[in-house]
C-alpha positions, 0 to 999 in steps of 0.5 A: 667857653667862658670869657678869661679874665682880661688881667695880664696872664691870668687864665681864670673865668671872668666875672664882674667887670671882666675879671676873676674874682681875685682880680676882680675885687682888687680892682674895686677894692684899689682901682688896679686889678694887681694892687694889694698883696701878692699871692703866691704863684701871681709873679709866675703867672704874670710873667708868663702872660707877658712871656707870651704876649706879642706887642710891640708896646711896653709891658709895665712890671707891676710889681715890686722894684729894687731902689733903682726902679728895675723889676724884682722878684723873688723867683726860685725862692731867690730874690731876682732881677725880673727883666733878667729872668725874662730874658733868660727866658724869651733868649737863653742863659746870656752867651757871656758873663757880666752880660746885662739884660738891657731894655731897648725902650729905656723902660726899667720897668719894661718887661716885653721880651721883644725890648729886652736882649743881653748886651755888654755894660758899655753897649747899655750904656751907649743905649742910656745915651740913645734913648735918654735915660742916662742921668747926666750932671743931674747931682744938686752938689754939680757945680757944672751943667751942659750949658756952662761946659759949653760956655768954658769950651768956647773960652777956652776955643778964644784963647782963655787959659783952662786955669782961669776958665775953670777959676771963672766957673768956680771949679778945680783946674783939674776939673776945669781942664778935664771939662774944657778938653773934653775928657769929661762931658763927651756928651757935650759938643766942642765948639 
């Protein structure tokens, strides 16, 4: 029995360099064997190398993504989500609606059906948060960082007022309470 092409998911008989022929030339012609056009029924064939794979590692999409960096697909002649899709295909339809399909690893790309499950939006964002991949005052226009929070937190625990605090730190008072009191920031210590 001949050798299969050691491209993720593909079945076919392998050539030159351990790969089929597609896979093959993408290979020499890109330096990747999924680089260039996608052909038709490759997604499908992908996704169910991945489907039946066993690792505990990542499984990197390696195709198209939406702006934000998840995996898109057109699947049942529908633009998708693919993470979502193969969710739906490792653990069922999701048991509620507004499910998302979260990624236990923090890899948007990830694909792997063992990091992939349906959660609420606030247990993925909770997992944002464990695994570091929740972008936090991170906005060119913030004019607060962790650091200065912190900083408004200990004046505040000395006696300064918020009003005066948040004038020093060159936000509104609303912002300056909010940050200070810790309405805002939660994730930021109290001193």
């Amino acid at each position: 029995m001949p050798n299969t092409c050691k491209a993720l998911g593909c079945v076919k008989a392998a050539h030159s360099l351990g790969y089929c022929s597609l896979h093959g030339n993408r290979f020499k012609r890109y330096g990747d064997p999924f680089a260039g056009p996608t052909l038709k029924n490759t997604i499908t064939a992908w996704i169910g190398g991945a489907l039946v794979t066993e690792t505990d590692e990542c499984i990197v999409w390696p195709f198209n993504t939406t702006t934000k960096g998840y995996p898109s697909a057109r699947i049942n002649e529908k633009q998708a989500l693919a993470h979502r899709h193969m969710c739906t295909l490792a653990h069922g339809e999701p048991p509620s609606e507004g499910l998302h399909a979260a990624h236990e690893c923090g890899n948007r790309r990830c694909m792997n059906k063992r990091h992939l499950s349906w959660k609420t939006p606030k247990e993925n964002e909770q997992d944002k948060f464990r695994h570091g991949t929740r972008k936090i005052g991170v906005s060119p226009s913030a004019k607060l960082t962790a650091e200065k929070v912190y900083g408004m937190r200990l004046m505040v625990k000395a006696g300064a007022s918020c009003a005066s605090t948040a004038e020093a730190f060159g936000v509104s008072r609303v912002a300056g309470w909010a940050a200070a009191t810790g309405k805002t920031w939660k994730h930021v210590g109290m001193p």
